[in-house]
N, C-alpha and C positions, 0 to 999 in steps of 0.2 A: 052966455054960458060961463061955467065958473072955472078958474085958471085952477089944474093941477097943483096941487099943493108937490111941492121936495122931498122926496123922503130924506129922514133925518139918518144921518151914518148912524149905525149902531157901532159903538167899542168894543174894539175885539178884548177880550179877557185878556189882562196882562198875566201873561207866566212868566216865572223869575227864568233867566237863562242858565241851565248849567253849566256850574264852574268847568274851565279846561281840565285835564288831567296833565297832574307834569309828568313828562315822559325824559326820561334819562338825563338830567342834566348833569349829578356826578359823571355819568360815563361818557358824558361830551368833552367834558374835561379833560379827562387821560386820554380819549382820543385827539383831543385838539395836542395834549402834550407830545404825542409818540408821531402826529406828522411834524412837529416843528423839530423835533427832535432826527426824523429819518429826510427831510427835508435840507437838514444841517449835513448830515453825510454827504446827501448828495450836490450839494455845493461844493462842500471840503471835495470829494471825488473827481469834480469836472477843472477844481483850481490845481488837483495833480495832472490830472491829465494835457491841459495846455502848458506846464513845465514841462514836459518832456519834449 
């Protein structure tokens, strides 16, 4: 009897991938600023609090 032949992979159609979208990176900015910024109070707050 004759041996099965492989089937041969077919290739899958290459689609290019869609770019990402940028999503806020100016406004990650001014938010990264306003917690380092409210983060600073609250340090400066807890170094008055243990003077007293």
């Amino acid at each position: 009897p004759e041996k099965p032949q492989p089937k041969k992979p077919t290739p899958a159609p290459k689609t290019p991938a869609p770019a990402l979208p940028q999503t806020g990176t100016a406004s990650g900015i001014g938010l990264s600023v306003l917690g380092m910024i409210l983060a600073g109070f609250g340090l400066f707050g807890l170094k008055k609090q243990k003077e007293n």
